[in-house]
C-alpha angles and dihedrals in degrees: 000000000000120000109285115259091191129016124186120199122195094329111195130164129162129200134207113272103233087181098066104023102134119227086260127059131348123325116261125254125276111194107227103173116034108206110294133185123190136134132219111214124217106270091017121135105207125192118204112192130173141144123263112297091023094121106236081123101063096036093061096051088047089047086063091042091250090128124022121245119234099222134352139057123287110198122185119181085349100301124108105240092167093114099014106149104245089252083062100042091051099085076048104051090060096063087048121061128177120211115205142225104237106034083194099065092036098049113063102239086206093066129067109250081247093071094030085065092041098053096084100031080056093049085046098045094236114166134238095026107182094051095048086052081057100049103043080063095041088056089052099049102260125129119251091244092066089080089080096050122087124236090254088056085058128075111225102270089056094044089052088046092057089057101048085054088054079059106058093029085087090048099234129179093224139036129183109203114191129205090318102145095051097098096045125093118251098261084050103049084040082063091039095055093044095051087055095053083048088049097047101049090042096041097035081235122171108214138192112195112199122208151139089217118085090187088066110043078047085074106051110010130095090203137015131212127203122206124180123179089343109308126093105242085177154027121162136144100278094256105041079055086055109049098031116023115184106190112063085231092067092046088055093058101045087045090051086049112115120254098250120242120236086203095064136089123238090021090122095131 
């Protein structure tokens, strides 16, 4: 197995329980990650499924520091970035990306998709701005021209275009895209999946694909990890899951998966 881009060590992290916070006083502590270890090696496409309420959510956003975790070390590139000040974070935030799940929340509709792509090349001081903007859509699969257009004026796959190429405008070593093919038809995600595994041999990219849907990491991902309330029940490389699952969790979900339907575009697993 390749050297490890990210390894996580005993991750834990607990948030207030609003469900049950008396009238008096703070709400008491949910775990929400229950100590997991697991490493990403360099190259490696890793899928991470669960149910709602799994957690795979909240692990990738404490993986890029954008939550702190609770407990547990955090490496990236070999260096333990777990409690890393901001100022310090920073030449690190740029080799990892993270791709979410609504582009319209996560693109400001007020800004063209030019300056939506420039923002971070300009906080990292990166060169040559403009042409960097033309390239990153050029490399998924938009026209130059789309940098003067607006997110409303997209459909979703475009949208979600504009912010993988966000992504791999600051040239990272890891991206952590997270459930963003769930609102896309099935022709669309099926584009979408296939312009990350381009992206990833030509770039040399590491990627974690987040998802609930197991039909869906089984497309693009090496390896597939199952959390369930927390805790991972099971990692193993994506067919030997498939074929021969060992946790009952896992059995539930691929027996919860669609028939698919010959008829329909998009439906190649």
């Amino acid at each position: 197995m390749a050297e490890p881009l990210f390894s996580v060590e005993g991750l834990t992290l607990a948030l207030p329980d609003l469900a049950r916070k008396p009238l008096i006083g703070r709400a008491p502590l949910m775990p929400i990650l229950k100590g997991l270890s697991f490493e990403i090696p360099r190259g490696d496409i890793l899928g991470i499924v669960g149910g709602s309420g799994s957690g795979k959510t909240t692990l990738g956003r404490a993986m890029l520091r954008l939550i702190e975790p609770g407990g547990g070390r955090i490496l990236f590139e070999g260096r333990d970035i777990t409690h890393l000040p901001e100022s310090a974070l920073r030449p690190a935030r740029r080799r990892m990306q993270m791709i979410f799940q609504d582009p319209m929340s996560s693109l400001n509709p007020r800004h063209r998709v030019g300056r939506i792509i420039a923002g971070p090349l300009r906080l990292h001081g990166f060169d040559r701005i403009e042409t960097r903007v033309a390239e990153a859509l050029e490399q998924v699969g938009l026209p130059r021209s789309f940098a003067t257009r607006y997110p409303h004026e997209l459909s979703g796959g475009q949208r979600q275009r504009v912010g993988i190429a966000r992504a791999i405008a600051l040239q990272p070593g890891f991206i952590l895209a997270d459930e963003i093919v769930s609102g896309l038809d099935v022709s669309t995600q099926a584009q979408v999946l296939a312009l990350l595994e381009r992206l990833v041999a030509e770039m040399g990219l590491t990627l974690a694909f987040i998802s609930h849907d197991l039909s869906v990491v089984r497309r693009l991902c090496r390896r597939i990890m199952v959390l369930h309330r927390g805790e991972i029940v099971e990692l193993a490389p994506a067919d030997r899951l498939f074929t021969d699952p060992q946790a009952a969790y896992t059995r539930e979900l691929l027996a919860a998966i669609p028939l698919p339907d010959p008829n329909q575009p998009g439906w190649d697993f």
